[in-house]
C-alpha positions in Angstrom: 21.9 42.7 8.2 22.1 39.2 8.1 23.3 36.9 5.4 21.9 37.4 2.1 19.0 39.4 3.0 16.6 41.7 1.4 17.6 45.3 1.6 14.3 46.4 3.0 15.2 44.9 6.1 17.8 47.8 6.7 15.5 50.5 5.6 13.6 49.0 8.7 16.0 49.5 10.8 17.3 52.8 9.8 13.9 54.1 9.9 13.2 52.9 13.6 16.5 54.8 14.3 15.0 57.8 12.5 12.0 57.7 15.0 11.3 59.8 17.8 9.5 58.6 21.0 6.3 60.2 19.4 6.3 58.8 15.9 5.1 56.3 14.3 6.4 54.6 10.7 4.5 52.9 8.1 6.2 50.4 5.4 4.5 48.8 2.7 6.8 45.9 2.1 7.3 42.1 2.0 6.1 39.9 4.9 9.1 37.6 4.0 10.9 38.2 6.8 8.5 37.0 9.3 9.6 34.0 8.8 13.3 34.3 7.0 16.7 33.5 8.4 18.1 37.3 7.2 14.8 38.9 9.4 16.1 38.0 12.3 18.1 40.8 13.4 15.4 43.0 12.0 13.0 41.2 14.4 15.1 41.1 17.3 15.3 45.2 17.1 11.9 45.5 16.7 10.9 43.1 19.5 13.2 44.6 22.1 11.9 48.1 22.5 8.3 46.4 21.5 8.1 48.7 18.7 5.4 46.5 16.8 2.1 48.4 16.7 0.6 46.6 13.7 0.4 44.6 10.8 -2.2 44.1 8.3 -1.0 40.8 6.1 -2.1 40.2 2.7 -1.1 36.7 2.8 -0.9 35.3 -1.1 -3.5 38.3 -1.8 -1.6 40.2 -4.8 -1.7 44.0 -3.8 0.2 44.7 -7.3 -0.9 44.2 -11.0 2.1 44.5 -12.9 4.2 42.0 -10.2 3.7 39.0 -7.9 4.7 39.9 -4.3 4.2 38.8 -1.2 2.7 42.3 1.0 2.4 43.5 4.8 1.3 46.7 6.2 3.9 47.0 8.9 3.7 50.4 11.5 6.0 50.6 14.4 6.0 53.0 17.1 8.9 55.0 18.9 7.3 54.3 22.4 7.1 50.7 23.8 3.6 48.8 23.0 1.8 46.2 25.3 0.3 44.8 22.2 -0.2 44.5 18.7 -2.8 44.9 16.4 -2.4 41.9 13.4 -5.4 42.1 10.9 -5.3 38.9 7.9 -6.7 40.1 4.4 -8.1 36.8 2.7 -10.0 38.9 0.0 -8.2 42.2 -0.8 -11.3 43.5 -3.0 -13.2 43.8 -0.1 -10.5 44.7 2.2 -10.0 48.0 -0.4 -13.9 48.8 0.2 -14.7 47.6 3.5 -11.7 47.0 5.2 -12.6 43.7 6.1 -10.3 41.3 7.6 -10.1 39.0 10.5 -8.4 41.0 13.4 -7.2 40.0 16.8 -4.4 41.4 19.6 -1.3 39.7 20.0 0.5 40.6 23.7 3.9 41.8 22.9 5.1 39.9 25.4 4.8 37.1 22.6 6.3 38.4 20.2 10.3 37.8 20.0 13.4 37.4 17.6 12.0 33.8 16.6 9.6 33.3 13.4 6.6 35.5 13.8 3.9 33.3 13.1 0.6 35.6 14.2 -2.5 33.1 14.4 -5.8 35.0 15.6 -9.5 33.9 15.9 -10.7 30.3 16.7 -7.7 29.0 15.7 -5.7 30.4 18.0 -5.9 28.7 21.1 -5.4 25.8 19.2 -2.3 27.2 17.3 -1.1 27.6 20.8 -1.8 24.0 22.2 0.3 22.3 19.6 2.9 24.7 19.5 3.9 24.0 23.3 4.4 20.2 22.7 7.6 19.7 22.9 8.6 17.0 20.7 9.0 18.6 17.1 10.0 16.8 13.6 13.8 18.4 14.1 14.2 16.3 17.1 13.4 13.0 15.9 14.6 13.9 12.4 18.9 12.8 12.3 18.7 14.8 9.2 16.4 16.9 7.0 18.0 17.6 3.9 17.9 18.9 0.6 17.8 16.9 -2.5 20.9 16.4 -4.8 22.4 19.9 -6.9 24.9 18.4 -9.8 25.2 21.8 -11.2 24.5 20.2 -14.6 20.9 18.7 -14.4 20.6 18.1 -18.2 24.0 16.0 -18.3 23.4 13.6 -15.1 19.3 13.8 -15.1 18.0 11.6 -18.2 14.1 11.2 -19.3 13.5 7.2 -19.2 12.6 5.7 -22.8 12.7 1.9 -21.8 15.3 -0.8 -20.5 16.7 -3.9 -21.2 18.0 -6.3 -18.4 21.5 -4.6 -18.1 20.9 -1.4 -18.7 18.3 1.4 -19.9 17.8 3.7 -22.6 17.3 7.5 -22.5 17.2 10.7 -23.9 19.9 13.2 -22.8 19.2 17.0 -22.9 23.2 17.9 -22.7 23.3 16.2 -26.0 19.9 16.1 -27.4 19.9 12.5 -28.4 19.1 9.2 -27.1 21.6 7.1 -24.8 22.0 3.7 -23.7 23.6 3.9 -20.1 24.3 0.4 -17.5 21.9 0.7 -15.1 24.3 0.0 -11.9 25.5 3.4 -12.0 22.1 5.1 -11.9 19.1 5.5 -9.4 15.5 6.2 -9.7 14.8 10.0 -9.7 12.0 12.0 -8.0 11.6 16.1 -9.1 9.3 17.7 -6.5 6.5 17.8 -8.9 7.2 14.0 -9.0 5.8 13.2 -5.4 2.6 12.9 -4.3 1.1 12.1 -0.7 1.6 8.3 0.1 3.4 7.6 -3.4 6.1 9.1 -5.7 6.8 8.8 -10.0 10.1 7.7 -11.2 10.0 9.1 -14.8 13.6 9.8 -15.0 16.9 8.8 -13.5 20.4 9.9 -12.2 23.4 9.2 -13.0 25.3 8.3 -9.5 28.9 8.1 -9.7 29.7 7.0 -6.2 29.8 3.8 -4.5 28.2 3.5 -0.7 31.5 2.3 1.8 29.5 2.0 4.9 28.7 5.3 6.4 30.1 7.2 3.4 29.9 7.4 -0.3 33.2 7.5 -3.0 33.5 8.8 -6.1 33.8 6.6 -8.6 37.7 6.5 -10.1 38.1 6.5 -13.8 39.3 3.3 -14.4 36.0 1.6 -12.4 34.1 3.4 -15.0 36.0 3.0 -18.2 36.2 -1.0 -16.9 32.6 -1.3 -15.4 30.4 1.5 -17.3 31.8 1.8 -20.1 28.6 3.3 -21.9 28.6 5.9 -18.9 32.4 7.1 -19.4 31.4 7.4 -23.3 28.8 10.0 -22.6 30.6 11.3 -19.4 33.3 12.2 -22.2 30.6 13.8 -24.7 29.8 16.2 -22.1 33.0 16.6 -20.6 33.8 20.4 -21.6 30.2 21.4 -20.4 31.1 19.3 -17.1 34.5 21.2 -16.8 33.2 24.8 -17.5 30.5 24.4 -14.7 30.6 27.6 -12.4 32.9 29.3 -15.0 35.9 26.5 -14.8 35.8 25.8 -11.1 35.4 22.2 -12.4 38.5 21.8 -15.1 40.0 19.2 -12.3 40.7 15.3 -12.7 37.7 13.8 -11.4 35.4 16.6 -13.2 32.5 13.8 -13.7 31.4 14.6 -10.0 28.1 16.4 -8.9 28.7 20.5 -8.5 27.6 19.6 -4.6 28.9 16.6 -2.3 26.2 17.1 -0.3 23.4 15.0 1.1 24.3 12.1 -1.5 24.9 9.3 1.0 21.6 10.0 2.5 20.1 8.9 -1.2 21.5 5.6 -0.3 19.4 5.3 2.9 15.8 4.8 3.7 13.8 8.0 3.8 10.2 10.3 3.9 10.7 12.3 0.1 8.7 15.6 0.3 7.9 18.3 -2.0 8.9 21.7 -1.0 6.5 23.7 -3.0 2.9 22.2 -2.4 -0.9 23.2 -1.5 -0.9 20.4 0.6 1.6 18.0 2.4 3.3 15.7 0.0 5.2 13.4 1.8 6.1 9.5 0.9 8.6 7.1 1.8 11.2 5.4 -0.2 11.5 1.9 1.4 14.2 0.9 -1.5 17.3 3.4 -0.5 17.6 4.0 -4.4 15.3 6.9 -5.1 16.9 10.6 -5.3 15.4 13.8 -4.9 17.0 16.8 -6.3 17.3 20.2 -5.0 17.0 23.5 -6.7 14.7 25.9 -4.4 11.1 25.5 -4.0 11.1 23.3 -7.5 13.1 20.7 -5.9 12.7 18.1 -3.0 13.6 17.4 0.7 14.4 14.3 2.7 13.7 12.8 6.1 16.0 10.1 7.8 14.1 9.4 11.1 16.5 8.4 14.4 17.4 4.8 14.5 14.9 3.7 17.4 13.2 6.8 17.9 9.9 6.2 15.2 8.4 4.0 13.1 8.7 6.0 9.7 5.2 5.0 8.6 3.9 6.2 11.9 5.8 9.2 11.1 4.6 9.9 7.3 0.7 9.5 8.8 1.4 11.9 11.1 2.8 14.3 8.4 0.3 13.5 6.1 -2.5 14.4 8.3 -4.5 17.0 7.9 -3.8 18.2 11.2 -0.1 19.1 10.7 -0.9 20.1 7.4 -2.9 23.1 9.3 -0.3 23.4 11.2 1.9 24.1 8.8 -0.2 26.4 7.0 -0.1 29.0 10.2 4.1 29.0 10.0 5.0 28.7 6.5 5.3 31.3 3.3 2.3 31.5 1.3 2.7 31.7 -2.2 0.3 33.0 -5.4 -2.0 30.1 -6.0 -2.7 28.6 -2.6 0.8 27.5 -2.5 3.2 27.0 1.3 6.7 26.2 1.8 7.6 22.7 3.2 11.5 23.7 3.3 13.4 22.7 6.2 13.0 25.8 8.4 9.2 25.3 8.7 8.6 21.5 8.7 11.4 21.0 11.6 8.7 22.8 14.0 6.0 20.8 13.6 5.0 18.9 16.9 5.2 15.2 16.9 3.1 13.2 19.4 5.5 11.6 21.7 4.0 10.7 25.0 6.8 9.6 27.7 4.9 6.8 29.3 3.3 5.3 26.3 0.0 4.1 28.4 -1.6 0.6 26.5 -4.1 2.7 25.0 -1.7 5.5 23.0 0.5 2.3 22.4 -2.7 0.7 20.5 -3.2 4.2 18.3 0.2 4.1 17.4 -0.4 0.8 16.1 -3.2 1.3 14.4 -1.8 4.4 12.7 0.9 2.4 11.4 -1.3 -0.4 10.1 -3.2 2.7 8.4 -0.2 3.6 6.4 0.6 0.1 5.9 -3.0 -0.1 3.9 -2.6 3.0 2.3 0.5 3.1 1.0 -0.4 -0.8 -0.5 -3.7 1.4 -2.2 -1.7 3.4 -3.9 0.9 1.3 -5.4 -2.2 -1.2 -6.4 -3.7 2.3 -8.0 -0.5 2.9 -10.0 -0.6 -0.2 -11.7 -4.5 -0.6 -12.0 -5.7 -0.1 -15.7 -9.8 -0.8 -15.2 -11.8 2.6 -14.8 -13.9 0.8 -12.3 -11.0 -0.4 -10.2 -9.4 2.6 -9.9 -11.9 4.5 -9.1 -12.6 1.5 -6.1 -9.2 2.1 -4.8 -9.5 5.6 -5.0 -12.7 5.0 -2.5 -10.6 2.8 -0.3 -7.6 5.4 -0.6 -10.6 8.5 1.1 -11.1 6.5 3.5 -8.3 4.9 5.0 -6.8 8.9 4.9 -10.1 10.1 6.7 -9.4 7.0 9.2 -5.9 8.3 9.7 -6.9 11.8 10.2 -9.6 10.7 13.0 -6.7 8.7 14.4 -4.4 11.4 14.4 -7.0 13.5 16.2 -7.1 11.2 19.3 -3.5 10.9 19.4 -3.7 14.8 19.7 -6.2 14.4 22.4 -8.6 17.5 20.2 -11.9 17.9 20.9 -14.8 17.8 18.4 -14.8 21.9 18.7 -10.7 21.9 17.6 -11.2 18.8 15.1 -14.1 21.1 13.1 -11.7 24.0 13.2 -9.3 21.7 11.1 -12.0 20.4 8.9 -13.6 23.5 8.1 -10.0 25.3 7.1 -9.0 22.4 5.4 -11.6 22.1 2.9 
């Protein structure tokens, strides 16, 4: 076992010391560890004595009527195999009559303690070619992180109503009313649900009880707020006995008006690419202002990208990530949930490769410009769209929006040097 995993994982590996030389086990059970932190022990006792025979993956296909679960067909043998059989169900229906599925061998050789991520059939070879480049989003990343948890959402997160100069009003769950609160002391606020590809809503805000000291954020004392926010410390006070008894009492201290989590929260005061974590396609966009927050919470919540001082431009970056090129990628590593749904968390988003050539001839150079410019334009679209109110001008920018993304996915393709027989493979999977 390892951390806070799934106790299937251990029936795996009791079973496979159960096993004779001769014998052969069959699990039905979740393909979650694939790709988990907690499977990889289980994977690295598998690999070693190349136990995996094969695996027939349901993907998102729901094998179950009564519950939603995420199903392999997993047989392992007691004798060492040279390969492995991996069949993909994208229709279970016929898969019950027909058995049909798209099948391929995968070399054991290939197969290891690291995520499993099986990709068969034209996109293989492909699969393959990306994954060897070996500049990937964690290396250029300095951090990829999750959003803000204050362990009490409904005190610190407020629905906007309107504003005034100094401050804005707002409607407080915690105490079911409105609330007039100094706008100093609170940022813009983006729930996963909130961003979109290229752009982001701000239908609610934070409080933020910390002040930025160079690399490193304070809580604010009580004095500075009683003095400075005085409408904040009245509602702080309100809610103070829910804000005390968060995580039965832990917070009945002093300063009990901090978030349940000091983490991540001076990267809110920073530049950054926002992202949903739950999405059918790549949502990523970038907060030029340094006063947007995300929040965490799971796949409901957000995650954040602060790109290496010097290393990219962060708009040549978000085309890249928005293209839908990684986005395929993506979709051959990542969870697949009911609905067409994948993961963007941190542990599948850090692999993706990130064209990086070392010599940067004139011509790559020129690409990189011109992807840049790209984003430039269609990040400019999009905040023209959100203000537009004319039916006929919003569906013109939304004509102008298709096409600078097609012209930033053709870009993207000749940074990746693909041929026309790889770029269909994208297009046609993609649709």
């Amino acid at each position: 076992s390892k951390g806070n995993y799934d106790i299937y994982v251990v029936f795996v590996e009791q079973g496979l010391g159960l096993l004779s030389k001769a014998g052969r086990l069959g699990f039905i059970l979740p393909h979650k560890f694939f790709n988990s932190k907690y499977g990889e022990s289980v994977r690295d006792i598998i690999s070693n004595g190349n136990h995996l025979s094969k695996v027939v993956h349901f993907g998102d296909e729901q094998v179950f009527n009564c519950a939603t679960t995420y199903t392999c067909l997993l047989f392992l043998d007691g004798n060492s195999c040279d390969s492995m059989e991996f069949s993909k169900v994208t229709d279970i229906k016929s898969w019950e009559t027909t058995k049909e599925s798209e099948t391929g061998m995968i070399p054991s050789n290939k197969i290891g303690k690291s995520e499993w991520n099986f990709v068969i059939g034209k996109g293989a070879a492909l699969f393959d070619k990306l994954n060897e480049m070996p500049v990937k989003l964690g290396d250029v990343a300095s951090r990829i992180f999750q959003g803000l948890i204050t362990g009490a959402d409904k005190v610190f997160i407020l629905s906007l109503i309107d504003e005034t100069k100094r401050t804005y009003n707002l409607f407080s769950k915690a105490l079911g009313e409105e609330i007039e609160i100094e706008k100093h002391i609170t940022k813009k606020l983006a729930k996963g649900d909130d961003i979109s590809r290229y752009s982001y809503k701000t239908k609610n805000v934070i409080i933020f009880p910390y002040a930025r000291c160079e690399n490193s954020v304070n809580l604010l004392s009580e004095s500075t707020l009683m003095n400075d926010y005085p409408n904040c410390w009245e509602y702080f006070k309100k809610c103070e006995t829910l804000l005390k008894n968060r995580e039965g009492g832990k917070w009945n201290i002093p300063e009990w008006w901090q978030y349940g989590r000091n983490q991540n929260i001076f990267e809110m005061t920073q530049e950054k690419i926002v992202l949903q974590v739950m999405s059918k396609y790549g949502a990523y966009s970038l907060d030029e202002t340094a006063n947007v927050c995300i929040v965490g919470g799971g796949n409901a919540g957000g995650y954040g990208i602060s790109v290496k001082q010097g290393e990219f431009d962060q708009k040549y970056l978000l085309g890249l990530l928005n293209s839908k090129l990684l986005n395929w990628y993506i979709r051959q590593i990542s969870t697949q949930f009911r609905g067409g749904y994948y993961s963007y968390a941190r542990r599948f988003i850090e692999h993706l490769p990130i064209y990086s050539d070392i010599e940067s001839n004139g011509n790559t150079i020129r690409h990189k410009t011109d992807l840049t410019q790209l984003v430039n334009s269609i990040l400019q679209l999009n905040k023209s769209l959100s203000t537009a109110t004319l039916p006929e001008d919003k569906k013109s920018l939304k004509r102008l929006i298709d096409k600078t993304d097609r012209d930033i996915d053709n870009l993207v393709y000749e940074l990746y040097g693909l041929s026309d027989k790889e770029i269909q493979i994208i297009e046609d999977s993609m649709e």
